[in-house]
C-alpha positions in Angstrom: 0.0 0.0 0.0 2.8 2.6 0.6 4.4 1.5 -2.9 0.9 2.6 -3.9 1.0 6.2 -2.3 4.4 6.1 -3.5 3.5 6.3 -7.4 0.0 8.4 -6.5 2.1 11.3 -5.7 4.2 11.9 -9.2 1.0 11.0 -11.0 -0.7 14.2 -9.2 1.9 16.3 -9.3 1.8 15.7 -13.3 -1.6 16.1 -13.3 -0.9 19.4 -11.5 1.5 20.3 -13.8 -0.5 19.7 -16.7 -3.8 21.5 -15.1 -1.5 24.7 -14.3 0.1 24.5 -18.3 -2.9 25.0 -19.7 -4.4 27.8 -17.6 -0.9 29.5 -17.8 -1.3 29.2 -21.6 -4.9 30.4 -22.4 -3.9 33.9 -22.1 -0.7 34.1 -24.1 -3.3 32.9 -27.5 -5.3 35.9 -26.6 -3.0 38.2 -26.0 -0.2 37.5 -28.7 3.3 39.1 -28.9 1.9 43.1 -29.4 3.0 44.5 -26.0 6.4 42.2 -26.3 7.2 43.8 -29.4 6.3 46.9 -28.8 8.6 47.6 -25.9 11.3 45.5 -27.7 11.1 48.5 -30.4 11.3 51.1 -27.8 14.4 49.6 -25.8 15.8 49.9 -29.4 15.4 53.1 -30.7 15.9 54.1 -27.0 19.5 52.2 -27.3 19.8 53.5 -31.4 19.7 57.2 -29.7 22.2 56.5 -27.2 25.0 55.4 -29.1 24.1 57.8 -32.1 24.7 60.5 -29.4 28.0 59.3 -27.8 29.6 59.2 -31.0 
């Protein structure tokens, strides 16, 4: 019986696992890479004036 309790515990914890994958994942399909790329192109031309005035 503890063998048993044993192997329930990595079988929940995958369960877990998957439960928690797919609720972490529903909102990236919604949301999509806008606000990522967005401040990527900031940082840039934030960087792209830095250097341009050092120079």
């Amino acid at each position: 019986m503890a063998a048993l309790a044993w192997l329930l515990i990595p079988l929940a914890a995958a369960i877990g696992a998957g439960l928690w994958g797919s609720w972490a994942n529903r909102t990236r399909k919604a949301r999509g890479d806008g606000p990522e790329l967005d401040g990527y192109a900031r940082f840039r031309e934030a960087m792209e004036k830095r250097s341009s005035s050092h120079t």
